[in-house]
Structure formats: C-alpha cells, structure tokens
PDB file of N, CA, C and O in Angstrom:
ATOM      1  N   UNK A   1       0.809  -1.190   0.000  1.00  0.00           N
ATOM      2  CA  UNK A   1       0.000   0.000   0.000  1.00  0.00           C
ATOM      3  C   UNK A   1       0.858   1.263   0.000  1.00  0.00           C
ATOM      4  O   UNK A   1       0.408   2.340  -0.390  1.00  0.00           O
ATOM      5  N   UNK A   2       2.054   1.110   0.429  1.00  0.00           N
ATOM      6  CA  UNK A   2       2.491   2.365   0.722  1.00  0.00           C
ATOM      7  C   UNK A   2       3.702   2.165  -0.598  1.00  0.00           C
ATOM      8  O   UNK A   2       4.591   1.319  -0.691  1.00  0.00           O
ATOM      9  N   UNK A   3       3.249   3.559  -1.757  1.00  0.00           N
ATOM     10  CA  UNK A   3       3.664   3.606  -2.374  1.00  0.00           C
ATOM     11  C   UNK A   3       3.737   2.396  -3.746  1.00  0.00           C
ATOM     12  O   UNK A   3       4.358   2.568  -4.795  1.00  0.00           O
ATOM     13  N   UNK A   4       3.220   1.626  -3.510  1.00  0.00           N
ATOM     14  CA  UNK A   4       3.643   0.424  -4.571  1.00  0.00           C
ATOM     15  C   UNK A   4       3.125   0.956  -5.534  1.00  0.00           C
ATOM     16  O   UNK A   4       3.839   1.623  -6.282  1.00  0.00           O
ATOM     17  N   UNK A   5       1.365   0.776  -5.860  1.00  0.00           N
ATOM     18  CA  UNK A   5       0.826   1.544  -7.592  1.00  0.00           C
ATOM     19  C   UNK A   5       1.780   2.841  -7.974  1.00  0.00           C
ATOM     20  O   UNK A   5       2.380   2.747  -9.045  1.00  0.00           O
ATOM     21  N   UNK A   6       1.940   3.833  -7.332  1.00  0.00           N
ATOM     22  CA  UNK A   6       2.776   4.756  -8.159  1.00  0.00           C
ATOM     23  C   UNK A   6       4.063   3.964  -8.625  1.00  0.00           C
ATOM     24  O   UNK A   6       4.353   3.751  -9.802  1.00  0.00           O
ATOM     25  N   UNK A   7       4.604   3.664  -7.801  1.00  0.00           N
ATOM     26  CA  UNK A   7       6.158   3.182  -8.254  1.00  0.00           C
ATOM     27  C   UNK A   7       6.374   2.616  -9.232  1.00  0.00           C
ATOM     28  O   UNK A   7       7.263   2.931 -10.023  1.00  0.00           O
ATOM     29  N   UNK A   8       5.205   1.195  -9.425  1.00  0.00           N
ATOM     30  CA  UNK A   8       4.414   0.536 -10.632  1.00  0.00           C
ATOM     31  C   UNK A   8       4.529   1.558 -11.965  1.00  0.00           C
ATOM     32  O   UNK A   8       5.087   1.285 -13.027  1.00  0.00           O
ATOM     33  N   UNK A   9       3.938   2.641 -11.661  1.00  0.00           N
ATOM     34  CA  UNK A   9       3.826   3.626 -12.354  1.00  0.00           C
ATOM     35  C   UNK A   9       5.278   4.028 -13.309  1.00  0.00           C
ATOM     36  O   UNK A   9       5.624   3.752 -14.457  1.00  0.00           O
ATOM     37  N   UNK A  10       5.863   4.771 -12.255  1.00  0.00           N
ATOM     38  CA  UNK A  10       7.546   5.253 -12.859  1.00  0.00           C
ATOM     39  C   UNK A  10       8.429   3.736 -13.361  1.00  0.00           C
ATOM     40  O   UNK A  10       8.738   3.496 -14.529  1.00  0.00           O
ATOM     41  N   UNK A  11       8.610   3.178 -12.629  1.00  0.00           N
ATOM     42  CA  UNK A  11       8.981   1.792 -13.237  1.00  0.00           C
ATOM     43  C   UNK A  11       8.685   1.239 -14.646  1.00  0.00           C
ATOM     44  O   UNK A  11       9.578   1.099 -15.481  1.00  0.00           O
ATOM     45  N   UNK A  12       7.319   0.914 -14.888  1.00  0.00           N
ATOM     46  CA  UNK A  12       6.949   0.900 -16.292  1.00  0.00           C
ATOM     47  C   UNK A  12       7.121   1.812 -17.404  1.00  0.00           C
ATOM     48  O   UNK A  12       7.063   1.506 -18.595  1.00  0.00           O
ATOM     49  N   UNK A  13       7.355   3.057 -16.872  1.00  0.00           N
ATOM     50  CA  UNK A  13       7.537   4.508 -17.737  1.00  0.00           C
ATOM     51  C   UNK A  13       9.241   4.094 -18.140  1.00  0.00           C
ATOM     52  O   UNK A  13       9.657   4.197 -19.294  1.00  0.00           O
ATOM     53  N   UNK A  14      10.120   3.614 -16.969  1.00  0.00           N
ATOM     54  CA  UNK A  14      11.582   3.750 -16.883  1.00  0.00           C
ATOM     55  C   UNK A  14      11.955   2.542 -17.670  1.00  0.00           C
ATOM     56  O   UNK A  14      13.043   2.599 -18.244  1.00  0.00           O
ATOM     57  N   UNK A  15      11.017   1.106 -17.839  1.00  0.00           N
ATOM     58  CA  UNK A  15      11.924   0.187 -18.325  1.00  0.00           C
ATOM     59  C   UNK A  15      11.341   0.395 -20.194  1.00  0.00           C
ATOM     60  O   UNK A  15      12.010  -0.178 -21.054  1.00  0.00           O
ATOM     61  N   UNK A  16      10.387   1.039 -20.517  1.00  0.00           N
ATOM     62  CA  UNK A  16      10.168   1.537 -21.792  1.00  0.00           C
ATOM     63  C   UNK A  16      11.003   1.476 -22.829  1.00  0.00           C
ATOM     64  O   UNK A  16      12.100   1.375 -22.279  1.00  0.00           O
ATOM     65  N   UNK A  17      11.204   1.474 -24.117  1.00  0.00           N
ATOM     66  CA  UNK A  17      12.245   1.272 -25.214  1.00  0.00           C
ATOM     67  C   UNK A  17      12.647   2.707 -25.235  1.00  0.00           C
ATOM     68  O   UNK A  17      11.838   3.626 -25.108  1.00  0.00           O
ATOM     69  N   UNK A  18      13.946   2.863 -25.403  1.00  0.00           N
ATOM     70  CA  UNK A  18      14.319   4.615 -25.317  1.00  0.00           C
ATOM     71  C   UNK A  18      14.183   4.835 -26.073  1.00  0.00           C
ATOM     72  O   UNK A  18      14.649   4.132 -26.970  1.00  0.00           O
ATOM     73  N   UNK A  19      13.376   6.083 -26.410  1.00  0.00           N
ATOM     74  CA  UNK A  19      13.536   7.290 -27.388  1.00  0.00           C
ATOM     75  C   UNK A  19      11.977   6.576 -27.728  1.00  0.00           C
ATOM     76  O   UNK A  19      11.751   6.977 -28.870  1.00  0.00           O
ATOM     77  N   UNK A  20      10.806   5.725 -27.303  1.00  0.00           N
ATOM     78  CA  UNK A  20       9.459   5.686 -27.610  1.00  0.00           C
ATOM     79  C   UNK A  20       9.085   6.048 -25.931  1.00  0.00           C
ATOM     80  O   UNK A  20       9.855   5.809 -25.001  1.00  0.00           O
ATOM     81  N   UNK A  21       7.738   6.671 -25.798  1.00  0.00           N
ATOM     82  CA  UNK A  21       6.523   6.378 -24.986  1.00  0.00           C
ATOM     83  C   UNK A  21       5.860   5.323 -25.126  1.00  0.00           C
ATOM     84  O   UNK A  21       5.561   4.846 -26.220  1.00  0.00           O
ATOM     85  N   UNK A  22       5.521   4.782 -23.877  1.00  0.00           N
ATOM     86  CA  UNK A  22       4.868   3.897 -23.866  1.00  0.00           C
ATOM     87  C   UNK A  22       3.290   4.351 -23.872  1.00  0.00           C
ATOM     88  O   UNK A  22       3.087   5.543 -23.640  1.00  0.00           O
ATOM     89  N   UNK A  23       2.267   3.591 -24.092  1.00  0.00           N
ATOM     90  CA  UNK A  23       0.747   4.331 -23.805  1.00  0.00           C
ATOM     91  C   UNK A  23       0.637   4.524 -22.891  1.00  0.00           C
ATOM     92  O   UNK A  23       1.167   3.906 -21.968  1.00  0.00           O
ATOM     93  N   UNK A  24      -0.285   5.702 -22.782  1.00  0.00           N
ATOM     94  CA  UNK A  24      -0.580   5.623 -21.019  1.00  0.00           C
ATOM     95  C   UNK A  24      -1.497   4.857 -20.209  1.00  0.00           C
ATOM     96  O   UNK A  24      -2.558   4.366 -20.592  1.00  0.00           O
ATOM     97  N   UNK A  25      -0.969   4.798 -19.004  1.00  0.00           N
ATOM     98  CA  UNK A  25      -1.797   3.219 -18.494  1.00  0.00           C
ATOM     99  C   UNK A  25      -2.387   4.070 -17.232  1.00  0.00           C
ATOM    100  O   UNK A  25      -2.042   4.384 -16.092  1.00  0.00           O
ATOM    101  N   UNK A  26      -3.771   4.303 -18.356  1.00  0.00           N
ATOM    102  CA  UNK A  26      -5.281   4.826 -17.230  1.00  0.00           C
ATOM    103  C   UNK A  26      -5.199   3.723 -16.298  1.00  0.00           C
ATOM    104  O   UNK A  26      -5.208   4.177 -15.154  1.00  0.00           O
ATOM    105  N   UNK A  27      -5.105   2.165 -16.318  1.00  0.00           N
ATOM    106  CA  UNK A  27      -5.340   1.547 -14.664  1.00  0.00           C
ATOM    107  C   UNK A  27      -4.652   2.222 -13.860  1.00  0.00           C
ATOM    108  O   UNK A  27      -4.853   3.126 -13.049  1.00  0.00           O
ATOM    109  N   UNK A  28      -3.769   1.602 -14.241  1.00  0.00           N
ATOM    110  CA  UNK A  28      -2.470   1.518 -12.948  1.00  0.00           C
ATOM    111  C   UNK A  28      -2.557   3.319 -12.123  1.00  0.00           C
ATOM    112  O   UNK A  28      -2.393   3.492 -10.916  1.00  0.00           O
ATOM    113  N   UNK A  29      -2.839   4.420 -13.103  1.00  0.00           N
ATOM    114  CA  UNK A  29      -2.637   5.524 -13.526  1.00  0.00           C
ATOM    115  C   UNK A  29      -3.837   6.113 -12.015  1.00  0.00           C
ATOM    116  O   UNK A  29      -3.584   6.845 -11.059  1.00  0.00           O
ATOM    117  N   UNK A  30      -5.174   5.362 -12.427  1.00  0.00           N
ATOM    118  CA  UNK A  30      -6.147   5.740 -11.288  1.00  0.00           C
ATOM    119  C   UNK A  30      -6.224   4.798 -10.308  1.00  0.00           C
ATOM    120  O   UNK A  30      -7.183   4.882  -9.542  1.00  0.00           O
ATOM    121  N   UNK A  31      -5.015   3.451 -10.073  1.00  0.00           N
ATOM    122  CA  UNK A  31      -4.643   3.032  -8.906  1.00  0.00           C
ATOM    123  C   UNK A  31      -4.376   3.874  -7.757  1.00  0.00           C
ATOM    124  O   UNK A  31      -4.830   4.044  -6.625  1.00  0.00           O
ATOM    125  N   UNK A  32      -3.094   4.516  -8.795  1.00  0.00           N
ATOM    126  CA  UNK A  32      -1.960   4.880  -8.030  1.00  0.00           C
ATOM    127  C   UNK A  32      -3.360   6.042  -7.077  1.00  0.00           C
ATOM    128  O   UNK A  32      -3.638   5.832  -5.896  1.00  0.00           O
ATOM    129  N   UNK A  33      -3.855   6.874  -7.685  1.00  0.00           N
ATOM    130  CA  UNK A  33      -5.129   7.502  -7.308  1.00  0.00           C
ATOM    131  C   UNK A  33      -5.392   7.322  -6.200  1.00  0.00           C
ATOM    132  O   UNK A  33      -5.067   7.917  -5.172  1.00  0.00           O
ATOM    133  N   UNK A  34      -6.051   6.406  -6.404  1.00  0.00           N
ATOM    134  CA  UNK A  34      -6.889   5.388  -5.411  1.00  0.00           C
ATOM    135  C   UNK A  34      -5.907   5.096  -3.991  1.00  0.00           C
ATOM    136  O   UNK A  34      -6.293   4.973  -2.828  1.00  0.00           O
ATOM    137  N   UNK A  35      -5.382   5.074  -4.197  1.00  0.00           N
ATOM    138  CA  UNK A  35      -3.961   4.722  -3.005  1.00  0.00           C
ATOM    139  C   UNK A  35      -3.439   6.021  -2.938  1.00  0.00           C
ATOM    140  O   UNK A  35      -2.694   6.019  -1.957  1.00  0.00           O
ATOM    141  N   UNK A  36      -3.434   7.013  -3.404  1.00  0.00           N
ATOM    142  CA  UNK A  36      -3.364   8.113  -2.560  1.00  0.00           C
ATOM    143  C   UNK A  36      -4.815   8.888  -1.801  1.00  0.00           C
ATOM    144  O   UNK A  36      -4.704   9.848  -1.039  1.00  0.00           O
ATOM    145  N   UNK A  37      -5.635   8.502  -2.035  1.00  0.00           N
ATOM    146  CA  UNK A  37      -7.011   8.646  -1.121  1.00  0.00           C
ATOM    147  C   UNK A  37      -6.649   8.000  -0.401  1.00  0.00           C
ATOM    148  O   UNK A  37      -5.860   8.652   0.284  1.00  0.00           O
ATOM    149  N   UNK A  38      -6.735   6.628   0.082  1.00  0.00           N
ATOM    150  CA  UNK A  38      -6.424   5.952   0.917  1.00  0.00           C
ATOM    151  C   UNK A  38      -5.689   6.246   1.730  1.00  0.00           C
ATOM    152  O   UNK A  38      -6.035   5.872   2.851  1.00  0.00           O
ATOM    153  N   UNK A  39      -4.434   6.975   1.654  1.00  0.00           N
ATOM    154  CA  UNK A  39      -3.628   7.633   2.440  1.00  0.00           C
ATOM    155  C   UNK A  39      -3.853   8.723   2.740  1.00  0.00           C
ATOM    156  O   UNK A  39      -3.085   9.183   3.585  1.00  0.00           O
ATOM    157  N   UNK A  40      -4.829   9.530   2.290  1.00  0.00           N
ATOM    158  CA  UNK A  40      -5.173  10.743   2.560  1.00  0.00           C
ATOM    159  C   UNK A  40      -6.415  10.620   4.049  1.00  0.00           C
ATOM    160  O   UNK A  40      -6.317  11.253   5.100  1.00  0.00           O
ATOM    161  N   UNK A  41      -7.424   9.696   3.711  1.00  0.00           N
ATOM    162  CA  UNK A  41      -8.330   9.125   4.754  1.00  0.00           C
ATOM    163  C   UNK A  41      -7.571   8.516   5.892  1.00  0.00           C
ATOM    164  O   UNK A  41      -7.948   8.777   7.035  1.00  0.00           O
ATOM    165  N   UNK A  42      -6.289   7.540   5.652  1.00  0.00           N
ATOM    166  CA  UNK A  42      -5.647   7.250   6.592  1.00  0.00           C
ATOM    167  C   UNK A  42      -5.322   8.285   8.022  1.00  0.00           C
ATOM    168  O   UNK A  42      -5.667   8.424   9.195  1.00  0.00           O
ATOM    169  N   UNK A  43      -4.370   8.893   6.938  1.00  0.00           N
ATOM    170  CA  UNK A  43      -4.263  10.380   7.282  1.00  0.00           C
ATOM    171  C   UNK A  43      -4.995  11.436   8.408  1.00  0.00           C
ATOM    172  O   UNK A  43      -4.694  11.879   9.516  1.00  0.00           O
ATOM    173  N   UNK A  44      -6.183  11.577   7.420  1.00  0.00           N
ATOM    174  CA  UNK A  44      -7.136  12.381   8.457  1.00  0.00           C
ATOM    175  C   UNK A  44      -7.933  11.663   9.807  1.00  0.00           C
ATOM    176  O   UNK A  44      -8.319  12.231  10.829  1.00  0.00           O
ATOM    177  N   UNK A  45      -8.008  10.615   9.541  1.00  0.00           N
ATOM    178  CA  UNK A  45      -7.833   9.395  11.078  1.00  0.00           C
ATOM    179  C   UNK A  45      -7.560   9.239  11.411  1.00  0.00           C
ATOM    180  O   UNK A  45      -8.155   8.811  12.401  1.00  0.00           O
ATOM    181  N   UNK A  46      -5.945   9.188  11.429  1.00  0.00           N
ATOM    182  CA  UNK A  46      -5.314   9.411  12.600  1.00  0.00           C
ATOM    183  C   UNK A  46      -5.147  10.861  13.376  1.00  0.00           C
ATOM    184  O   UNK A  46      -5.134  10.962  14.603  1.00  0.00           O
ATOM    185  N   UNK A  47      -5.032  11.870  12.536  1.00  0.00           N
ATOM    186  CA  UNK A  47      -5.145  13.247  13.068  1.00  0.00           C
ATOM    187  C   UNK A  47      -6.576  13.274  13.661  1.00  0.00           C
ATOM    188  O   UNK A  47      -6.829  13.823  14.733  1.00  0.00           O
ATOM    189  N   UNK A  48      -7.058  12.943  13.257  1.00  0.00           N
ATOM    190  CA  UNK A  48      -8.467  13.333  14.035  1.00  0.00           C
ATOM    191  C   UNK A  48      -8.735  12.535  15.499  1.00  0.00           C
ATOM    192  O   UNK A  48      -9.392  13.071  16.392  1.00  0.00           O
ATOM    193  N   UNK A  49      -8.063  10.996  15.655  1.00  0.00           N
ATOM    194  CA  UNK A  49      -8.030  10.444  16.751  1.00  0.00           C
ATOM    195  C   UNK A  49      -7.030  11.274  17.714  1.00  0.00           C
ATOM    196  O   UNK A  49      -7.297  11.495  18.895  1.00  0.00           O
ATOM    197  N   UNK A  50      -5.719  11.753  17.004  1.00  0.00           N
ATOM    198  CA  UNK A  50      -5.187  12.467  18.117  1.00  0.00           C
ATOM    199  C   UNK A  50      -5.633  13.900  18.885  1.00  0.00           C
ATOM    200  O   UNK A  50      -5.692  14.224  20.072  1.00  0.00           O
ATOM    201  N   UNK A  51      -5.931  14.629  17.556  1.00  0.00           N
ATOM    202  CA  UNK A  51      -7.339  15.967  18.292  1.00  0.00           C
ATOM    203  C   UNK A  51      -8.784  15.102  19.589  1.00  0.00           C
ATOM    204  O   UNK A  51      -9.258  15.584  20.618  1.00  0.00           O
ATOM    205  N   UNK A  52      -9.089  13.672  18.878  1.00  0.00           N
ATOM    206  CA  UNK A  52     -10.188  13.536  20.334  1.00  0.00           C
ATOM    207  C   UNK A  52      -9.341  13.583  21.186  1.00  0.00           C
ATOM    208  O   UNK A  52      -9.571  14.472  22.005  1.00  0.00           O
ATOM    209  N   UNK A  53      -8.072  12.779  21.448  1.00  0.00           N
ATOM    210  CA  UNK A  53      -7.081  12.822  22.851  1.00  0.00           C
ATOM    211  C   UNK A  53      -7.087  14.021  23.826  1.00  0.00           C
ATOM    212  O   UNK A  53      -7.255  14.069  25.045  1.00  0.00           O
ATOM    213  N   UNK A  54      -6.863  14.918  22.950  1.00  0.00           N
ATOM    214  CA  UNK A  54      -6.240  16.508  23.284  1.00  0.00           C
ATOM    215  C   UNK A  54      -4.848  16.168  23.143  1.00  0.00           C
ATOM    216  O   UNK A  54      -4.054  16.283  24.076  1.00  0.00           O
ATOM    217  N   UNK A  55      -4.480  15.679  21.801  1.00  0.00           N
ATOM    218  CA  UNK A  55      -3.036  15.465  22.065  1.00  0.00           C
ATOM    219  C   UNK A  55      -2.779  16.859  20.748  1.00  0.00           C
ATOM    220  O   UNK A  55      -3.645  17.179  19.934  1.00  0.00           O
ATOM    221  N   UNK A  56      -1.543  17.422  20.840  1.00  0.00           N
ATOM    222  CA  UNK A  56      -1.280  18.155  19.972  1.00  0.00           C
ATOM    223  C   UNK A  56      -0.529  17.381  18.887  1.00  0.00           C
ATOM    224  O   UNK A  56       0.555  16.800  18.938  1.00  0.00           O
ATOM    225  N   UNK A  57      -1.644  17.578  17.622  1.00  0.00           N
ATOM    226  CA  UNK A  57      -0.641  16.622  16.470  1.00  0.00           C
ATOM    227  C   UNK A  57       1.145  17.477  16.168  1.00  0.00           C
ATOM    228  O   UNK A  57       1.819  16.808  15.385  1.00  0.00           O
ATOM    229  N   UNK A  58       1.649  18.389  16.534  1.00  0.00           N
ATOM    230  CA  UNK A  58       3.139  19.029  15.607  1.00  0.00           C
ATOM    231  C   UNK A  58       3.560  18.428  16.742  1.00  0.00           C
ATOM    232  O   UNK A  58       4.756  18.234  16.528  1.00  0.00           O
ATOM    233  N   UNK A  59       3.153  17.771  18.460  1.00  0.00           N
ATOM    234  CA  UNK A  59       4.557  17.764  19.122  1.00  0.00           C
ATOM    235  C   UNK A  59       4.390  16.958  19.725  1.00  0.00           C
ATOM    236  O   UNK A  59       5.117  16.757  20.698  1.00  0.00           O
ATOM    237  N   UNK A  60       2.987  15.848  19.300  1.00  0.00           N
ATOM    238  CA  UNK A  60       3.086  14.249  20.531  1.00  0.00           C
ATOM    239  C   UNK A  60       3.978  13.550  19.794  1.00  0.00           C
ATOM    240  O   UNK A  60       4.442  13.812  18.684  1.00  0.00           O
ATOM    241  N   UNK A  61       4.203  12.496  20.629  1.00  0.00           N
ATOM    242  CA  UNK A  61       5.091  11.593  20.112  1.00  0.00           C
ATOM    243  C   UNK A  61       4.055   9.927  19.962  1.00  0.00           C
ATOM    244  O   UNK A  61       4.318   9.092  20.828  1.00  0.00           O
ATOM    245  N   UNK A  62       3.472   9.720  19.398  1.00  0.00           N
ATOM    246  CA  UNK A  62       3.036   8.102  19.886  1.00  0.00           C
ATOM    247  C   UNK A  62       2.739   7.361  18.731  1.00  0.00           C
ATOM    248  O   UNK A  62       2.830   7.919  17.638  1.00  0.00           O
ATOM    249  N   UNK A  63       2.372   6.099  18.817  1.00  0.00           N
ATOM    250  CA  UNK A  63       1.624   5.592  17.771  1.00  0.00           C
ATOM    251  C   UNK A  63       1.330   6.588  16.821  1.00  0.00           C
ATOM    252  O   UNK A  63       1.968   7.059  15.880  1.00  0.00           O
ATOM    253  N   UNK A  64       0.188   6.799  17.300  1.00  0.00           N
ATOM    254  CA  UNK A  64      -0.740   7.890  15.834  1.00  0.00           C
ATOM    255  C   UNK A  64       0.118   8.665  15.449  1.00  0.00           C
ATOM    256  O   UNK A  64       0.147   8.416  14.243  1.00  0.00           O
ATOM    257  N   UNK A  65       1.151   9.763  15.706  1.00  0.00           N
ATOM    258  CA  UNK A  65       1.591  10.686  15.072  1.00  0.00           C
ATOM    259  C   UNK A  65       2.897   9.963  13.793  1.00  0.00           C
ATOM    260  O   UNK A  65       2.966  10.250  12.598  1.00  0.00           O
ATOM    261  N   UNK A  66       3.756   9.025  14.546  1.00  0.00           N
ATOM    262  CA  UNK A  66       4.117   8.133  13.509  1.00  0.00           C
ATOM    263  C   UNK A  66       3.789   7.656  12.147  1.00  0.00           C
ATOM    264  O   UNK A  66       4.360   7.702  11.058  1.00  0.00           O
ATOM    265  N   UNK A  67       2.447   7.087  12.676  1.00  0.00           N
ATOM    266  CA  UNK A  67       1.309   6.074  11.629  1.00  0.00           C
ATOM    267  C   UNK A  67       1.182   7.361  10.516  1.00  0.00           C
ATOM    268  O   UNK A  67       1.622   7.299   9.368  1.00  0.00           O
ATOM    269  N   UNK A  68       0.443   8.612  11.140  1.00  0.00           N
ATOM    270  CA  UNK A  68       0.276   9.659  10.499  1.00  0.00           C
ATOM    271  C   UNK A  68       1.758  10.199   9.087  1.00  0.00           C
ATOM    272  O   UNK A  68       1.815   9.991   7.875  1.00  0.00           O
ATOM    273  N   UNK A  69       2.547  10.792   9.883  1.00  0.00           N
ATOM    274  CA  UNK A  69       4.275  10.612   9.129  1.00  0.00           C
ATOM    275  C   UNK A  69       4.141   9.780   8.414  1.00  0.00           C
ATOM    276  O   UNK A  69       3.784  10.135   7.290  1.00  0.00           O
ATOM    277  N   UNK A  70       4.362   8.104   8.668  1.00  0.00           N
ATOM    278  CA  UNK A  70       4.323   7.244   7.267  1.00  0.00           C
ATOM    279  C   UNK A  70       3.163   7.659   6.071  1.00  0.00           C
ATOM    280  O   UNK A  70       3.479   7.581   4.884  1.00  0.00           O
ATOM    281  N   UNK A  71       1.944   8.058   6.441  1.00  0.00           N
ATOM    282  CA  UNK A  71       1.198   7.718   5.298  1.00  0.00           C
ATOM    283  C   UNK A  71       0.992   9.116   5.075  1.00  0.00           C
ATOM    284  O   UNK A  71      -0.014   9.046   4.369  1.00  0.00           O
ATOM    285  N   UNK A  72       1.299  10.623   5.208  1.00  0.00           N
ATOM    286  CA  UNK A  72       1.696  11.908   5.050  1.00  0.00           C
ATOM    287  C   UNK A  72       3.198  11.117   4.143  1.00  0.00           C
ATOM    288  O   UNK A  72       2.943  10.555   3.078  1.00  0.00           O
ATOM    289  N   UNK A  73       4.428  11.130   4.556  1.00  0.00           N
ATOM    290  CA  UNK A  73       5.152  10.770   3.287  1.00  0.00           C
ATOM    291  C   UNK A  73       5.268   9.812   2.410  1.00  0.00           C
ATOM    292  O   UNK A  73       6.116   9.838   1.518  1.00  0.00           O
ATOM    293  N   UNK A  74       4.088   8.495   2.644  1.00  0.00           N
ATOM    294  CA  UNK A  74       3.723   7.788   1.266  1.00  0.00           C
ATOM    295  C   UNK A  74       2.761   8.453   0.420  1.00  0.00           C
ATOM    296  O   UNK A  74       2.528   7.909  -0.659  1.00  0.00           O
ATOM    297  N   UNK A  75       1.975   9.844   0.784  1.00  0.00           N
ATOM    298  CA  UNK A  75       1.262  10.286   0.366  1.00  0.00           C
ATOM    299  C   UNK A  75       2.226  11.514  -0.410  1.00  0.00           C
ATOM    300  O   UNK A  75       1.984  11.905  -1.552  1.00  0.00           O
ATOM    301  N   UNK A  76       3.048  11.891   0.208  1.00  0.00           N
ATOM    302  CA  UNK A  76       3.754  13.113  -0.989  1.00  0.00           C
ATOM    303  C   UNK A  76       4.759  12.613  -2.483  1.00  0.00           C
ATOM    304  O   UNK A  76       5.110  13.222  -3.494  1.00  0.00           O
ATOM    305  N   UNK A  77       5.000  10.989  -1.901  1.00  0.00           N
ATOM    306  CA  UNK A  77       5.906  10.538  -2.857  1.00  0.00           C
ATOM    307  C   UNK A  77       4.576   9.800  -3.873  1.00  0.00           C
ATOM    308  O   UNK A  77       4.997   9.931  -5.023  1.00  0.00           O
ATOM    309  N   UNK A  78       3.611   9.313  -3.919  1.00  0.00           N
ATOM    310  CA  UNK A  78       2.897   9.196  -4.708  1.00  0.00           C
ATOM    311  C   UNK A  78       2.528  10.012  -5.514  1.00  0.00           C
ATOM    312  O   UNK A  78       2.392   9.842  -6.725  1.00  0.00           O
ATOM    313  N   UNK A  79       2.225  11.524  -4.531  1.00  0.00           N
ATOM    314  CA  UNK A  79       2.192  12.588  -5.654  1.00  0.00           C
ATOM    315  C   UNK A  79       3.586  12.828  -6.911  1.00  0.00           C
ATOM    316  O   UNK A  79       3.715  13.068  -8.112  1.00  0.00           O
ATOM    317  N   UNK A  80       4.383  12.591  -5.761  1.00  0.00           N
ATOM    318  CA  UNK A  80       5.863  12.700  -7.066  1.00  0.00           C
ATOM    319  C   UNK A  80       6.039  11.633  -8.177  1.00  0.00           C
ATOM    320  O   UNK A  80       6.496  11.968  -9.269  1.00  0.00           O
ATOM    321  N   UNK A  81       5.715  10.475  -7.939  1.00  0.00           N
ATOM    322  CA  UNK A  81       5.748   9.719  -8.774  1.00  0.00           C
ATOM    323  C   UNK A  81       4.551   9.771 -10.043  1.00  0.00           C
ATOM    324  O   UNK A  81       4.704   9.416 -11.212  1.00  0.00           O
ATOM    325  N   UNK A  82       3.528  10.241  -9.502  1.00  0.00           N
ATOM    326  CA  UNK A  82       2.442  10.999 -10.187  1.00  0.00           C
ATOM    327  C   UNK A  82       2.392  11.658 -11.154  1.00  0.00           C
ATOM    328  O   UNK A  82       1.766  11.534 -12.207  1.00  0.00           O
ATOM    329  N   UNK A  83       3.333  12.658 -10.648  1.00  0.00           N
ATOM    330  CA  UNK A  83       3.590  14.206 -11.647  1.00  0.00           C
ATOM    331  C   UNK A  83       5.044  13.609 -12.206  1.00  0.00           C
ATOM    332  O   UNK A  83       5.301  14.080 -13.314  1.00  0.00           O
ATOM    333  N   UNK A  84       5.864  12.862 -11.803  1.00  0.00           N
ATOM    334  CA  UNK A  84       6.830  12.346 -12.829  1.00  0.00           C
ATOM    335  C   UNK A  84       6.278  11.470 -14.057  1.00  0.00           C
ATOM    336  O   UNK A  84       7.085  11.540 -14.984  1.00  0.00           O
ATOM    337  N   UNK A  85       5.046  10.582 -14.404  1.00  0.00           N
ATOM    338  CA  UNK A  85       4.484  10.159 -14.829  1.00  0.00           C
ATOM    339  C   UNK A  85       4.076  11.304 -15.994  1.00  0.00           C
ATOM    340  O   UNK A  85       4.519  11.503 -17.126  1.00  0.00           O
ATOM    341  N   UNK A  86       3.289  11.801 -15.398  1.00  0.00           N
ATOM    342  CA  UNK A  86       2.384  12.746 -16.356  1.00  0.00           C
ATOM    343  C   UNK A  86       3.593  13.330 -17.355  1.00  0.00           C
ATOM    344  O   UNK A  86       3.319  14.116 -18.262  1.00  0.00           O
TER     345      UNK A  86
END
C-alpha cells in the first residue's frame, strides 16, 4: 500500500524502449489515485483520533503521530511519482 501503484507507475515509464513512450496506463494511472485517497483518509484518522485525545498533532510523540508521518510521506511521494508520470 504504501507507495507500490505509483512506483508501478515510474517503473513501467523507466523500463520503456528509449527514445518511444509507452501508452498511457489509465489503470495503474487511477490506482496509483486510489492509493493516494487511501492515504489521505488514513491520514485524516489518525489526526483526528489524536485531536479527540487533546493530544497536539506538531509535538506528541506516539503511535498515531508516527502512523500519520508514514502515510503523510507515502502520500507526498505518490504525488511525485504521479507528476513524474504525467
């Protein structure tokens, strides 16, 4: 989940015949999508469990703020792999 459809993505773009494009691959394309929602909902669930706490999300340390970090930076590198795609 974390990160795989995009990577899928650049990977297939990278092993391509040089000097052709390959077609573009709408699946994989609104996977990768799809798995960045997923991380985005992840995301806002865990922030939102740490606001019921009264925990401050910029300076707890626990579970959730972690969990949060991983899927906040599987969520920015999907975007990169995204816009490297396009």
């Amino acid at each position: 989940m974390h990160g795989r459809k995009a990577y899928e993505l650049v990977k297939e773009f990278a092993d391509g015949e040089k000097g052709h494009l390959k077609i573009f691959n709408n699946e994989l394309f609104e996977r990768a999508i799809e798995e960045c929602n997923e991380h985005h909902n992840a995301l806002q669930s865990l922030i939102r469990k740490m606001q019921e706490e009264g925990l401050e999300v910029q300076t707890a340390r626990n579970a959730e703020h972690y969990g949060a970090l991983i899927h906040h930076l599987s969520l920015i590198r999907n975007k990169r792999c995204l816009m490297a795609y396009v």
